[in-house]
C-alpha positions in Angstrom: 1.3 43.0 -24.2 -0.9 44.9 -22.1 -0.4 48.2 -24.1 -1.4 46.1 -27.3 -4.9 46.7 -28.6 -5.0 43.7 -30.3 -5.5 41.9 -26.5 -8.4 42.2 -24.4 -7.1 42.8 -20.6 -9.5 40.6 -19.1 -8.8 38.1 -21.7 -5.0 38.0 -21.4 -5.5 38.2 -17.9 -7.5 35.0 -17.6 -4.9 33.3 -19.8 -2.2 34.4 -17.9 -3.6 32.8 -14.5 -4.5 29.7 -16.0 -1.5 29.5 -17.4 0.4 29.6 -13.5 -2.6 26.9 -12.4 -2.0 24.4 -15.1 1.6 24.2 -14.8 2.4 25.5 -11.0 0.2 25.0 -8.9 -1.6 21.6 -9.6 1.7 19.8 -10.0 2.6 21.6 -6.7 -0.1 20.0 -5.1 -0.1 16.6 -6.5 3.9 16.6 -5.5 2.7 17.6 -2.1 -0.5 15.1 -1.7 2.1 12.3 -2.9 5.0 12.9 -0.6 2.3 13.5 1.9 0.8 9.7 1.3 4.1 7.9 1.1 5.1 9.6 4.8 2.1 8.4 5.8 2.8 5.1 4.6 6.2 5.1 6.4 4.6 6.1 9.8 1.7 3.4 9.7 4.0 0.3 8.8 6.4 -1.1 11.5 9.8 -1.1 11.2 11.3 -4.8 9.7 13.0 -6.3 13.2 9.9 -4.7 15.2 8.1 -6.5 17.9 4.3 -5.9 17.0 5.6 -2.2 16.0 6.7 -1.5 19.4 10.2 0.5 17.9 12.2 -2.4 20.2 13.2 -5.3 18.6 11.8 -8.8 19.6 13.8 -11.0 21.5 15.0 -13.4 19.2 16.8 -10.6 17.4 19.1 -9.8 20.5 22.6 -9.8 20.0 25.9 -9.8 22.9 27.0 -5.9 22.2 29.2 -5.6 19.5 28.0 -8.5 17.5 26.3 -8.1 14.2 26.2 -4.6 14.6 26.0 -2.6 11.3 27.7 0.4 10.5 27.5 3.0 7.8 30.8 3.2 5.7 30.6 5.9 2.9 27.5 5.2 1.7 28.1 1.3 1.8 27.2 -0.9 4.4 29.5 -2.9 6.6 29.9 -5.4 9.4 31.5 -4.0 12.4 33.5 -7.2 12.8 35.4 -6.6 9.6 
């Protein structure tokens, strides 16, 4: 294309590069601001079974070791009593 003279360099040149900003790099950065906001969002919330966010869980939700504890079983959840 560039040994065309039908297509001003400068031209083709502009078209090129907002071509690669149009469809790279602003989806680039609107995938990174949105992952970017929903970690975020995971850091400022507390965790469900939380104490005011402390990372402990409140007293209420103690259990006697090896009660109600859950554990991952290929990809499903199960209670370790079972």
């Amino acid at each position: 294309m560039l040994g065309s003279p039908q297509f001003n360099k400068e031209e083709l040149l502009a078209a090129l590069l907002t071509f690669r900003v149009i469809y790279f790099v602003i989806p680039f950065l609107l995938a990174t601001l949105a992952l970017a906001l929903r970690e975020l969002g995971l850091v400022a919330r507390p965790r469900s079974g939380d104490a005011q966010g402390t990372g402990r869980p409140s007293d209420g939700h103690l259990t006697r070791r090896g009660e109600g504890k859950t554990i991952a079983h290929h990809g499903r959840a199960h209670n370790s009593r079972c």
